[in-house]
N, CA, C, O and CB atoms as a CASP TS submission, in Angstrom:
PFRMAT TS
TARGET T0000
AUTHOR 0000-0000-0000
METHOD Language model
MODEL 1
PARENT N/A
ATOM      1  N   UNK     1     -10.011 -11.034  10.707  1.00  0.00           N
ATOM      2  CA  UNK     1      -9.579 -12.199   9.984  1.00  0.00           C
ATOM      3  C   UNK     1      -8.298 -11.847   9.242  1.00  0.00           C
ATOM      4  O   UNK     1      -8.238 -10.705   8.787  1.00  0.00           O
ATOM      5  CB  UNK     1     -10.678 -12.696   9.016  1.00  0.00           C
ATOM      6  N   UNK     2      -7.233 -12.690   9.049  1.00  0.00           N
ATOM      7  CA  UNK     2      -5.916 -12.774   8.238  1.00  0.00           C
ATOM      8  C   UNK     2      -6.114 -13.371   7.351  1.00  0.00           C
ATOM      9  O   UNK     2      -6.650 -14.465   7.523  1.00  0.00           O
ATOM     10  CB  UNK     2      -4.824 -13.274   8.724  1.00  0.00           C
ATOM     11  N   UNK     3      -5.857 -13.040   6.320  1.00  0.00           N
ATOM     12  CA  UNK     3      -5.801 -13.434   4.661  1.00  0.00           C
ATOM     13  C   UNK     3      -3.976 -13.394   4.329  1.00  0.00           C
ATOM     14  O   UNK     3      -3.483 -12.327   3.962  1.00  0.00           O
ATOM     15  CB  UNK     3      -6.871 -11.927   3.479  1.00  0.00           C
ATOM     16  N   UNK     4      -3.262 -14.403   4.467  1.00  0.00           N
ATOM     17  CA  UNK     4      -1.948 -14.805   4.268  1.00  0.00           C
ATOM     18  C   UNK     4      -1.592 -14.909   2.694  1.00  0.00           C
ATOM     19  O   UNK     4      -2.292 -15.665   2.020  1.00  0.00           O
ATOM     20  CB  UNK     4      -1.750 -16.141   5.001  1.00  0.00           C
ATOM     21  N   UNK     5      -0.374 -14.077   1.965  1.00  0.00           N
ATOM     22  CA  UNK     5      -0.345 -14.197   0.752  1.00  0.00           C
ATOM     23  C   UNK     5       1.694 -14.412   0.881  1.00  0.00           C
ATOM     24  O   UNK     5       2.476 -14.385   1.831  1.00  0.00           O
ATOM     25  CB  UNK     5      -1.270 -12.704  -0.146  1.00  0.00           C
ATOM     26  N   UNK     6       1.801 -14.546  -0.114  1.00  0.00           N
ATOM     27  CA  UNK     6       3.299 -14.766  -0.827  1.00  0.00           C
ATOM     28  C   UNK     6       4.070 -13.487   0.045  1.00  0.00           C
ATOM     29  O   UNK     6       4.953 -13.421   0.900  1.00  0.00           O
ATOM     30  CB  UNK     6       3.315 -14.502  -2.919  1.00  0.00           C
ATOM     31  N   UNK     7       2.996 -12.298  -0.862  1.00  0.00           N
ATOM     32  CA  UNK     7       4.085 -11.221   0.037  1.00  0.00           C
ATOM     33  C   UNK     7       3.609 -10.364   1.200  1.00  0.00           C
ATOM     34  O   UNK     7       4.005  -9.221   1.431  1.00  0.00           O
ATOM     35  CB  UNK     7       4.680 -10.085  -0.925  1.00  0.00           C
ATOM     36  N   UNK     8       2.543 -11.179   2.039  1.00  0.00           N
ATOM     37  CA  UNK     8       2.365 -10.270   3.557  1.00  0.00           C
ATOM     38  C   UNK     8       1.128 -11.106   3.846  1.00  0.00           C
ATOM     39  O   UNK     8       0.736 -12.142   3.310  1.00  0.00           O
ATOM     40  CB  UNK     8       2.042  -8.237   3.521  1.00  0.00           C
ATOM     41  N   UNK     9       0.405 -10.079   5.244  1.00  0.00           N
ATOM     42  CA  UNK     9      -0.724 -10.913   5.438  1.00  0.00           C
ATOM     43  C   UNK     9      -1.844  -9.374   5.295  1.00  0.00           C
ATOM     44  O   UNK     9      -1.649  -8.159   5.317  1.00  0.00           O
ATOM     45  CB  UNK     9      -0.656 -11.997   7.183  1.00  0.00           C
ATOM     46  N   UNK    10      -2.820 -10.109   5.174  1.00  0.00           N
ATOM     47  CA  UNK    10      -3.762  -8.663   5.043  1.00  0.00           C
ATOM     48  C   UNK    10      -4.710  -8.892   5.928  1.00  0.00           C
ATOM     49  O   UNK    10      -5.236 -10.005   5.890  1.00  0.00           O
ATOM     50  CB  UNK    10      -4.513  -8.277   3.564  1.00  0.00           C
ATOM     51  N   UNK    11      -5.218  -7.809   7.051  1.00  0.00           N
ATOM     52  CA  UNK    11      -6.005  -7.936   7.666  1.00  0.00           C
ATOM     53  C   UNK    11      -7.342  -7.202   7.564  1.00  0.00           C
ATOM     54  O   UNK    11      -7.565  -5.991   7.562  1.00  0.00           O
ATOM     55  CB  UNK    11      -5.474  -7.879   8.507  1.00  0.00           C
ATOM     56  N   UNK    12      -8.304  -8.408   7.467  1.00  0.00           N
ATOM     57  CA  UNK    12      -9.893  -8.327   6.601  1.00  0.00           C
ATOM     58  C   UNK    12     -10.719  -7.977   7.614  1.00  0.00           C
ATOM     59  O   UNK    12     -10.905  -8.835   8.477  1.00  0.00           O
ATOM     60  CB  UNK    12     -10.574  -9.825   5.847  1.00  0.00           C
ATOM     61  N   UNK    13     -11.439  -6.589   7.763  1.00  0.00           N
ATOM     62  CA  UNK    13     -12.964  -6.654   8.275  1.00  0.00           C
ATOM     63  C   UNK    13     -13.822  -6.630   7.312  1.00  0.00           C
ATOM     64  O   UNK    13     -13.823  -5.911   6.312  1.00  0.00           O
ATOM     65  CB  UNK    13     -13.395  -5.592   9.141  1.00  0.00           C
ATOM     66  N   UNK    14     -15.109  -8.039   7.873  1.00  0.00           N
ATOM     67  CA  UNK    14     -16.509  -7.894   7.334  1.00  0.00           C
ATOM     68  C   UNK    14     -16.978  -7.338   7.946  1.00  0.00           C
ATOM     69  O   UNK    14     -16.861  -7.284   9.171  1.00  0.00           O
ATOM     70  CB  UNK    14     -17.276  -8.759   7.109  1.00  0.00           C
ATOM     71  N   UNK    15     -18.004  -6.457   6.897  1.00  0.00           N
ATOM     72  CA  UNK    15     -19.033  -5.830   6.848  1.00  0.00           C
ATOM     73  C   UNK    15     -20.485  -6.723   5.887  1.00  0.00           C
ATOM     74  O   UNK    15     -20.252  -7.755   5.260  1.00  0.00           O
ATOM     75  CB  UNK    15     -18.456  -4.458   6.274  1.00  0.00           C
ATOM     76  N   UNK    16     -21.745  -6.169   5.937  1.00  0.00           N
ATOM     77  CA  UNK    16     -22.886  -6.600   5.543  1.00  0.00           C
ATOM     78  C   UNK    16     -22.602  -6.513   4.047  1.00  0.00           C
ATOM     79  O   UNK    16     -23.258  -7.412   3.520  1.00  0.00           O
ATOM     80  CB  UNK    16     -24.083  -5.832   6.113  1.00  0.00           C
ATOM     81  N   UNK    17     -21.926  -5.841   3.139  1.00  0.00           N
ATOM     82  CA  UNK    17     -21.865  -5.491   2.131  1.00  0.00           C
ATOM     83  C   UNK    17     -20.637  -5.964   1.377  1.00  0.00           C
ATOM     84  O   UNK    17     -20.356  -5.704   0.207  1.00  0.00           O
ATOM     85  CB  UNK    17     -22.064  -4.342   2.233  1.00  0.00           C
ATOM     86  N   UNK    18     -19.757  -6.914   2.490  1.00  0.00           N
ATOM     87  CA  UNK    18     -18.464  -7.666   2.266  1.00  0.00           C
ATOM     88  C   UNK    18     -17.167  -7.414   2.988  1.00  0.00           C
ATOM     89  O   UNK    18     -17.195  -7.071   4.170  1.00  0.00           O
ATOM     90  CB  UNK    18     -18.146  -7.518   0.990  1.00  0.00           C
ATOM     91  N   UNK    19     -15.976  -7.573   2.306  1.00  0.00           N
ATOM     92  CA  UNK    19     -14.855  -7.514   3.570  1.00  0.00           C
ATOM     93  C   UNK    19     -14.180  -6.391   2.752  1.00  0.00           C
ATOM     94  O   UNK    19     -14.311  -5.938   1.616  1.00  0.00           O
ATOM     95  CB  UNK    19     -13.729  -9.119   4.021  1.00  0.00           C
ATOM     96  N   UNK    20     -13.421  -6.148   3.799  1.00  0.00           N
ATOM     97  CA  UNK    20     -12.452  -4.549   3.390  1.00  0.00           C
ATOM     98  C   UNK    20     -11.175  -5.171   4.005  1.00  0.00           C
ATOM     99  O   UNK    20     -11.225  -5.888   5.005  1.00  0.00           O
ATOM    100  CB  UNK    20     -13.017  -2.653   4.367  1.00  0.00           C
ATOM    101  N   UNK    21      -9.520  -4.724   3.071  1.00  0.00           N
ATOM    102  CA  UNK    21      -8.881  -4.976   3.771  1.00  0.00           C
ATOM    103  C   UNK    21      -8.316  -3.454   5.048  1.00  0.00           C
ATOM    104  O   UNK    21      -8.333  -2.248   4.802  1.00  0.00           O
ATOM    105  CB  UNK    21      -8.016  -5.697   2.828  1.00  0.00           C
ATOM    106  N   UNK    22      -7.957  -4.032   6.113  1.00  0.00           N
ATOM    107  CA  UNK    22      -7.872  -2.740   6.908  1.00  0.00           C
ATOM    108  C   UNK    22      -6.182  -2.563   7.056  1.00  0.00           C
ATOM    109  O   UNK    22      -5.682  -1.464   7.298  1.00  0.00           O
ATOM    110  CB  UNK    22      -8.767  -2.877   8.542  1.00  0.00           C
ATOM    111  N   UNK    23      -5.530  -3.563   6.912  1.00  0.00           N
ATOM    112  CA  UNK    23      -4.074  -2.861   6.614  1.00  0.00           C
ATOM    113  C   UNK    23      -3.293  -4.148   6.311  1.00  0.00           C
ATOM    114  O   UNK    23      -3.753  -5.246   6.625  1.00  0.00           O
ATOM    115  CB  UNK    23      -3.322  -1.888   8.021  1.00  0.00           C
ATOM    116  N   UNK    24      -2.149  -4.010   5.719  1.00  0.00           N
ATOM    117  CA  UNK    24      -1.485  -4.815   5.285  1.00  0.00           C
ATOM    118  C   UNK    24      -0.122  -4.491   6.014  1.00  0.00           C
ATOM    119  O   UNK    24       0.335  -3.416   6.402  1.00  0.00           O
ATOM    120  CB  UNK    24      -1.586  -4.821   3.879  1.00  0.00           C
ATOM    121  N   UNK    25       0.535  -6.190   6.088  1.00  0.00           N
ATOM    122  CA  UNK    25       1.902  -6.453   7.065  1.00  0.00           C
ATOM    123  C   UNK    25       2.624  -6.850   6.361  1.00  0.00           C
ATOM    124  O   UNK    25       2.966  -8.032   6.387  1.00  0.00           O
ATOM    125  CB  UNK    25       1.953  -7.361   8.207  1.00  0.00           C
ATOM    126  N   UNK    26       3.206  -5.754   5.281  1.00  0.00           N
ATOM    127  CA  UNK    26       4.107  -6.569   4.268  1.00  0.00           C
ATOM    128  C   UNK    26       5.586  -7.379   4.947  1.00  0.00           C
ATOM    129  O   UNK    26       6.520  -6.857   5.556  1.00  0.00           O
ATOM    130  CB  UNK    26       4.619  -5.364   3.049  1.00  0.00           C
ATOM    131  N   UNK    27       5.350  -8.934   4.547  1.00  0.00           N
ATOM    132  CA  UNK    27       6.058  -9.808   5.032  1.00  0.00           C
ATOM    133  C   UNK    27       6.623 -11.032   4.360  1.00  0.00           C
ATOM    134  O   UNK    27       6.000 -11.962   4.873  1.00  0.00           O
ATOM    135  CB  UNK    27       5.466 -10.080   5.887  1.00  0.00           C
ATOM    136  N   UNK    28       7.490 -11.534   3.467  1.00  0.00           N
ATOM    137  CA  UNK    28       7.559 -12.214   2.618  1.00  0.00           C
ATOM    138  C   UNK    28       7.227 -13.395   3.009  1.00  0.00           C
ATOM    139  O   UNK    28       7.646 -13.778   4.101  1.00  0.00           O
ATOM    140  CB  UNK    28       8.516 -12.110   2.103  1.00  0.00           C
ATOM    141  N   UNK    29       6.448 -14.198   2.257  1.00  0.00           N
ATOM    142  CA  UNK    29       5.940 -15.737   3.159  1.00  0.00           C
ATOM    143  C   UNK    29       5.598 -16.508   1.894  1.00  0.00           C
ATOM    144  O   UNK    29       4.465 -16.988   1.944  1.00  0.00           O
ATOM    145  CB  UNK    29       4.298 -15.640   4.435  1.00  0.00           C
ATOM    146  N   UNK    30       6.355 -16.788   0.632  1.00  0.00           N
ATOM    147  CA  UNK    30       6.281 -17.276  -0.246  1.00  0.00           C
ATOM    148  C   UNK    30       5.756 -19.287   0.542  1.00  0.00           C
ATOM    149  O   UNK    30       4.839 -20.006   0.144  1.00  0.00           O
ATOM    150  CB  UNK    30       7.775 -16.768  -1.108  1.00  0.00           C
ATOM    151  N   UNK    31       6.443 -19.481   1.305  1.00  0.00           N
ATOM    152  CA  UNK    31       6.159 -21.134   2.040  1.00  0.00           C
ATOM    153  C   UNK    31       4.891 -20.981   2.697  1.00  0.00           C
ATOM    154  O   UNK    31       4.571 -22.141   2.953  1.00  0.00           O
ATOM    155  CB  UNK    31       7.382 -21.722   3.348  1.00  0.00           C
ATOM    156  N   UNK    32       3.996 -20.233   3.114  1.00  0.00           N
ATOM    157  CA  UNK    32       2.951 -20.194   4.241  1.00  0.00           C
ATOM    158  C   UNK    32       2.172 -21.146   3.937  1.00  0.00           C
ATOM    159  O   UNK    32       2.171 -21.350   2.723  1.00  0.00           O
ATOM    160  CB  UNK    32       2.159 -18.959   4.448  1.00  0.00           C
ATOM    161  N   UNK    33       1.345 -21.983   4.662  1.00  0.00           N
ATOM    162  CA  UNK    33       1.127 -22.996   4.372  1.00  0.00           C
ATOM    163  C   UNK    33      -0.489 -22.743   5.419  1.00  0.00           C
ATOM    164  O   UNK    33      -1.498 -22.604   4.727  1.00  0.00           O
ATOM    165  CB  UNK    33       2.453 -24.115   4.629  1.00  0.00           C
ATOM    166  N   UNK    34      -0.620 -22.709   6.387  1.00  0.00           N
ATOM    167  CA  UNK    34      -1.540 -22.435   7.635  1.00  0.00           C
ATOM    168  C   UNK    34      -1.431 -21.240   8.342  1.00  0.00           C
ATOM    169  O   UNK    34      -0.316 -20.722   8.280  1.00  0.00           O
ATOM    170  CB  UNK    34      -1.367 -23.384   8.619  1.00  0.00           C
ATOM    171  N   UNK    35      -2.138 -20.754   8.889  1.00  0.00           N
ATOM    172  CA  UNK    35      -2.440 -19.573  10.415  1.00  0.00           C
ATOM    173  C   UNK    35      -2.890 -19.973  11.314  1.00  0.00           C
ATOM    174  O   UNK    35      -3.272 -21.137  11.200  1.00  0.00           O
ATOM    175  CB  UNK    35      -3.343 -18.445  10.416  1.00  0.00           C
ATOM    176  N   UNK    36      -3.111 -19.305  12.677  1.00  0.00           N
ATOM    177  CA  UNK    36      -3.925 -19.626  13.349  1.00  0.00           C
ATOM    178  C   UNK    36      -3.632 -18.567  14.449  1.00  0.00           C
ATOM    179  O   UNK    36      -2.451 -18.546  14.794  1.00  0.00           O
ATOM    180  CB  UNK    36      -3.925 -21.016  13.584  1.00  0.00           C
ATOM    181  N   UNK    37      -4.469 -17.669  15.084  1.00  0.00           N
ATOM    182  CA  UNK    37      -5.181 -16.875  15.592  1.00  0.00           C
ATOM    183  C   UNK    37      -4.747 -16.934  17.124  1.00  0.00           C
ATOM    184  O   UNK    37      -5.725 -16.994  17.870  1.00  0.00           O
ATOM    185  CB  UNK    37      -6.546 -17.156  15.228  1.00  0.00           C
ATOM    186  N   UNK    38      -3.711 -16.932  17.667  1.00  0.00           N
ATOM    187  CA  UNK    38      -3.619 -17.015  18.963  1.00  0.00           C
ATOM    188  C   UNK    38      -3.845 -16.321  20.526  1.00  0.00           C
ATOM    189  O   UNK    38      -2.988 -15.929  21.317  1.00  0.00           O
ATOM    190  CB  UNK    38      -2.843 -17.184  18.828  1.00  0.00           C
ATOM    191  N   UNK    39      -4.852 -16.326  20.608  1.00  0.00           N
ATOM    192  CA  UNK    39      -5.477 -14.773  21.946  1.00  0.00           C
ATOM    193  C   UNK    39      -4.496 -14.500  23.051  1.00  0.00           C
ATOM    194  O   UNK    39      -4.011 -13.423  23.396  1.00  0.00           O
ATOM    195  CB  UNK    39      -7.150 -15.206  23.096  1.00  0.00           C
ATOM    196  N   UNK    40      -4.295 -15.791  23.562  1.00  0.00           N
ATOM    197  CA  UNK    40      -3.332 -15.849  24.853  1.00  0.00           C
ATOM    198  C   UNK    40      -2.507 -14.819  24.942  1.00  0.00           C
ATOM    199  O   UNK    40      -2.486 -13.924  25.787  1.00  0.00           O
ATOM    200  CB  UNK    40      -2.453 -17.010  24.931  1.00  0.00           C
ATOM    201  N   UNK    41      -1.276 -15.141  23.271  1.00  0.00           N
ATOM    202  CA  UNK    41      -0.095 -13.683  23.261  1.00  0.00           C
ATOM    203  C   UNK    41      -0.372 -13.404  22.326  1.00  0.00           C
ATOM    204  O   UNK    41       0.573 -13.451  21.539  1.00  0.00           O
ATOM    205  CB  UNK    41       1.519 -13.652  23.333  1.00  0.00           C
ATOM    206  N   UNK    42      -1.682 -12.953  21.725  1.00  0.00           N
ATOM    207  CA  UNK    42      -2.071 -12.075  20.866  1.00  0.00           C
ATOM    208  C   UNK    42      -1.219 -12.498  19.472  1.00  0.00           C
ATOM    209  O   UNK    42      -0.663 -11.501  19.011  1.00  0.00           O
ATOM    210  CB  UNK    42      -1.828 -10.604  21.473  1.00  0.00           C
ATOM    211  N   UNK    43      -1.065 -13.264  18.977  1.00  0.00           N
ATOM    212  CA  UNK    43      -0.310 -13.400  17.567  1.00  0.00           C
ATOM    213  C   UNK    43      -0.545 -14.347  16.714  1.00  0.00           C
ATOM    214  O   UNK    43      -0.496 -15.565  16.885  1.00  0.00           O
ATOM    215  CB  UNK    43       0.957 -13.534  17.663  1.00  0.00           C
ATOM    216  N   UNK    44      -0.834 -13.674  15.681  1.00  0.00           N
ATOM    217  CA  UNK    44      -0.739 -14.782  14.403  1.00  0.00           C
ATOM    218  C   UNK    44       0.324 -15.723  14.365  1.00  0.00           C
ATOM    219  O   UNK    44       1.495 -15.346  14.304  1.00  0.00           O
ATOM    220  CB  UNK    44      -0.585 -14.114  13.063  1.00  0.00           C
ATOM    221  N   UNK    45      -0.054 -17.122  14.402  1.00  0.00           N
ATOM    222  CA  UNK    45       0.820 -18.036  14.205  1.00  0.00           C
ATOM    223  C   UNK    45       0.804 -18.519  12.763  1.00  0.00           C
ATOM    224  O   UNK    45      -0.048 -19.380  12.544  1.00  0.00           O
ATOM    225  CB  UNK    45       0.613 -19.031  15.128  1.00  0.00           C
ATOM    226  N   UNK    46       1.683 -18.092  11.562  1.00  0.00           N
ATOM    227  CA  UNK    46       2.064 -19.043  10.511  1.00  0.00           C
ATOM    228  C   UNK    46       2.804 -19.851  10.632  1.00  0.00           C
ATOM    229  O   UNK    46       3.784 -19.830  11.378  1.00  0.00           O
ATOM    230  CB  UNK    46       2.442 -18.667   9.618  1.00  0.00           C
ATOM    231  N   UNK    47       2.321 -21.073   9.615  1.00  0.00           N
ATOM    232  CA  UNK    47       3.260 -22.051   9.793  1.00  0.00           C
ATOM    233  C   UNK    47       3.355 -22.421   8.198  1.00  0.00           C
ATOM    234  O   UNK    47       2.350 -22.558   7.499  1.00  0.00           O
ATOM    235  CB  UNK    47       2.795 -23.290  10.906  1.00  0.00           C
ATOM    236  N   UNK    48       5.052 -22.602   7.588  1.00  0.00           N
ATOM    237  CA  UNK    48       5.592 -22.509   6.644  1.00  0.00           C
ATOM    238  C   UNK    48       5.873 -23.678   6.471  1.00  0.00           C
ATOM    239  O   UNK    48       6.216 -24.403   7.405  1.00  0.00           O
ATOM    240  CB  UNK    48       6.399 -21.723   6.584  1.00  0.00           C
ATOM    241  N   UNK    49       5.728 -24.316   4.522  1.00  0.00           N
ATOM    242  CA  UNK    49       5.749 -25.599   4.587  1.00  0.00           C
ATOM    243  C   UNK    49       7.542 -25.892   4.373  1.00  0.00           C
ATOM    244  O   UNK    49       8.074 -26.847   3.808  1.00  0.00           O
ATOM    245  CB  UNK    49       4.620 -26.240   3.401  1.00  0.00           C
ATOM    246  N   UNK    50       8.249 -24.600   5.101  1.00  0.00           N
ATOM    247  CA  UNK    50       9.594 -25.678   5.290  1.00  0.00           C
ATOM    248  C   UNK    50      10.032 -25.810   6.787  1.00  0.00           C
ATOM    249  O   UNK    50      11.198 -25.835   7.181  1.00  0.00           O
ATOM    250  CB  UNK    50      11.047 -25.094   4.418  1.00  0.00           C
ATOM    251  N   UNK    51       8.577 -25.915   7.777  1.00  0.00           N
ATOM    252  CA  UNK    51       8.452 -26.664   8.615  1.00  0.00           C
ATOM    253  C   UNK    51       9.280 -24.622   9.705  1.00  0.00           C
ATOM    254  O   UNK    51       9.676 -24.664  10.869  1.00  0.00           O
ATOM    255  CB  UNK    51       9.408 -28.677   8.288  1.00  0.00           C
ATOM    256  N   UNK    52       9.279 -23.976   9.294  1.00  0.00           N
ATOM    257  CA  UNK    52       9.141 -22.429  10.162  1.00  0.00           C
ATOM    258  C   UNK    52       7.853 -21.903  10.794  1.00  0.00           C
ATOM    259  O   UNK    52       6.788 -21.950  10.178  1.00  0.00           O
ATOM    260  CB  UNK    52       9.455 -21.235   9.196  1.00  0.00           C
ATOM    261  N   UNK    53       7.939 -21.487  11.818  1.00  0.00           N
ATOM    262  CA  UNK    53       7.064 -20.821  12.167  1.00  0.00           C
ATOM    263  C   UNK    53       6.815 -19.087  12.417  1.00  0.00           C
ATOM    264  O   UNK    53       7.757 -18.575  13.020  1.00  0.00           O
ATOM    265  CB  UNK    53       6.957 -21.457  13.019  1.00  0.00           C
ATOM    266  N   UNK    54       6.013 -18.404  12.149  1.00  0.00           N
ATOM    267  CA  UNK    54       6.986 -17.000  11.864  1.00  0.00           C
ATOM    268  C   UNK    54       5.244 -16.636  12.875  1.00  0.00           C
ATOM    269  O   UNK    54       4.154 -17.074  12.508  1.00  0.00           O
ATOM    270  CB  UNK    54       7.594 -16.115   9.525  1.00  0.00           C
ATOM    271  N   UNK    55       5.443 -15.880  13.955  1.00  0.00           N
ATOM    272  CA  UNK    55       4.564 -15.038  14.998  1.00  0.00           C
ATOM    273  C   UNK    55       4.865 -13.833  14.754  1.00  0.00           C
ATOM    274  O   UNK    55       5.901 -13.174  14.845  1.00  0.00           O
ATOM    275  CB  UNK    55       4.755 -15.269  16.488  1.00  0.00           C
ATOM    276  N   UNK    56       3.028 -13.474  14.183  1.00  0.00           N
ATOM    277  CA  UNK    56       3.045 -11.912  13.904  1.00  0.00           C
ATOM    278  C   UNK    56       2.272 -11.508  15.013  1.00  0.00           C
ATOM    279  O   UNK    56       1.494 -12.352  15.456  1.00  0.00           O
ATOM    280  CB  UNK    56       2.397 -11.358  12.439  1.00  0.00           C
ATOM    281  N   UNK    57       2.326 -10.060  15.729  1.00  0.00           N
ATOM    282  CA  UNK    57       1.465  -9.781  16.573  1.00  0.00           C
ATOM    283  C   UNK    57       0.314  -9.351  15.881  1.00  0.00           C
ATOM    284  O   UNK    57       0.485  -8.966  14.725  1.00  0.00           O
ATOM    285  CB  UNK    57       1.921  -8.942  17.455  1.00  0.00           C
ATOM    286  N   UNK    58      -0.945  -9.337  16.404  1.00  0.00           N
ATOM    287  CA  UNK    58      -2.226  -8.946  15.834  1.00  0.00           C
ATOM    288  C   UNK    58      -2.408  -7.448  16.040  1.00  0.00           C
ATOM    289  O   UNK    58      -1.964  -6.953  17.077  1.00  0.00           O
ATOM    290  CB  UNK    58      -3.399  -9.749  16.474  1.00  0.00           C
ATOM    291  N   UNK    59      -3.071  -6.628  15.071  1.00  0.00           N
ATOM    292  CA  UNK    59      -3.219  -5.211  14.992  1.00  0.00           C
ATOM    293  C   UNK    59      -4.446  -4.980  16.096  1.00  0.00           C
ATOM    294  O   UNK    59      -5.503  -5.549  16.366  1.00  0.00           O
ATOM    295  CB  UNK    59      -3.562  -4.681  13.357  1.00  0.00           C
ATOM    296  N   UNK    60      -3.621  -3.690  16.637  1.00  0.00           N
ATOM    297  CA  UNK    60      -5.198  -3.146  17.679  1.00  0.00           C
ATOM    298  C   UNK    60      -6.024  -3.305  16.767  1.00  0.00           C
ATOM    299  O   UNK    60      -5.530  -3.551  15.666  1.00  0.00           O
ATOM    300  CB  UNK    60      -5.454  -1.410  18.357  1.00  0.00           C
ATOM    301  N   UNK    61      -7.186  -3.249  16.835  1.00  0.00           N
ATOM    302  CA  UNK    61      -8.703  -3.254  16.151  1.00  0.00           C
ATOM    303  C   UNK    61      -8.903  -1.504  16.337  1.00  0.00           C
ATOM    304  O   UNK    61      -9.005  -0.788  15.340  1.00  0.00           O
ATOM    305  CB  UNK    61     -10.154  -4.447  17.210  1.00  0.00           C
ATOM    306  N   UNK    62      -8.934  -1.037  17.504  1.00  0.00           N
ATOM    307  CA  UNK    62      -8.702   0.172  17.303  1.00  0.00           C
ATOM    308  C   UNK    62     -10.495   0.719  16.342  1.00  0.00           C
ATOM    309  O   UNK    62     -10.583   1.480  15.379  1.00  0.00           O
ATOM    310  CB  UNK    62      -6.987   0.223  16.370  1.00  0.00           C
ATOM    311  N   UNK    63     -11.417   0.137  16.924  1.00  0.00           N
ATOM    312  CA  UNK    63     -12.717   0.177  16.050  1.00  0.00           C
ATOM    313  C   UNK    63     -13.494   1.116  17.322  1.00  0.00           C
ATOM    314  O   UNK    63     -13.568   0.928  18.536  1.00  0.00           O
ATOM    315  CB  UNK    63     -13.543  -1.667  15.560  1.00  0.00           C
ATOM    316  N   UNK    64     -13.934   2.023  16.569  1.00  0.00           N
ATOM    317  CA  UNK    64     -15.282   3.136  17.521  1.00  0.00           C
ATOM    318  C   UNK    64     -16.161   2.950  16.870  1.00  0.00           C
ATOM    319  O   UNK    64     -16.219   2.691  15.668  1.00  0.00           O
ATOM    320  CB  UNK    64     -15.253   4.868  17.697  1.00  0.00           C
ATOM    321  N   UNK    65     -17.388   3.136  18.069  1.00  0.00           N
ATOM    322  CA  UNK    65     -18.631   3.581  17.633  1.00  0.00           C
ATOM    323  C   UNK    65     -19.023   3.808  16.224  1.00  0.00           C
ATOM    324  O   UNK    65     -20.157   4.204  15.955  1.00  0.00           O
ATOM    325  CB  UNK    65     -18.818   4.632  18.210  1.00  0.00           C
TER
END
């Protein structure tokens, strides 16, 4: 999950005991307004309320056993 802030986006795994952030994409996005999760080409789509759209790629997960 992406958690979008002013200055980056942070990317959240839950766990049973709550969420952890697992790394942060420092990115200035003071306008962010929406996200949305795109599988096809793998990228976060924000969309900024001065009508920008800014595509982040999504982090390997990179998760073992």
């Amino acid at each position: 999950m992406a958690a979008v802030a002013p200055e980056g986006v942070h990317w959240l795994q839950f766990r049973p005991t709550g969420s952890i952030t697992r790394k942060t994409t420092a990115l200035p996005l003071p306008m962010a307004l929406a996200c949305v999760c795109h599988h096809p080409t793998g990228e976060l789509i924000i969309i900024c309320r001065d009508g920008r759209l800014v595509r982040l790629a999504l982090p390997e997960t990179g998760q073992a056993g």
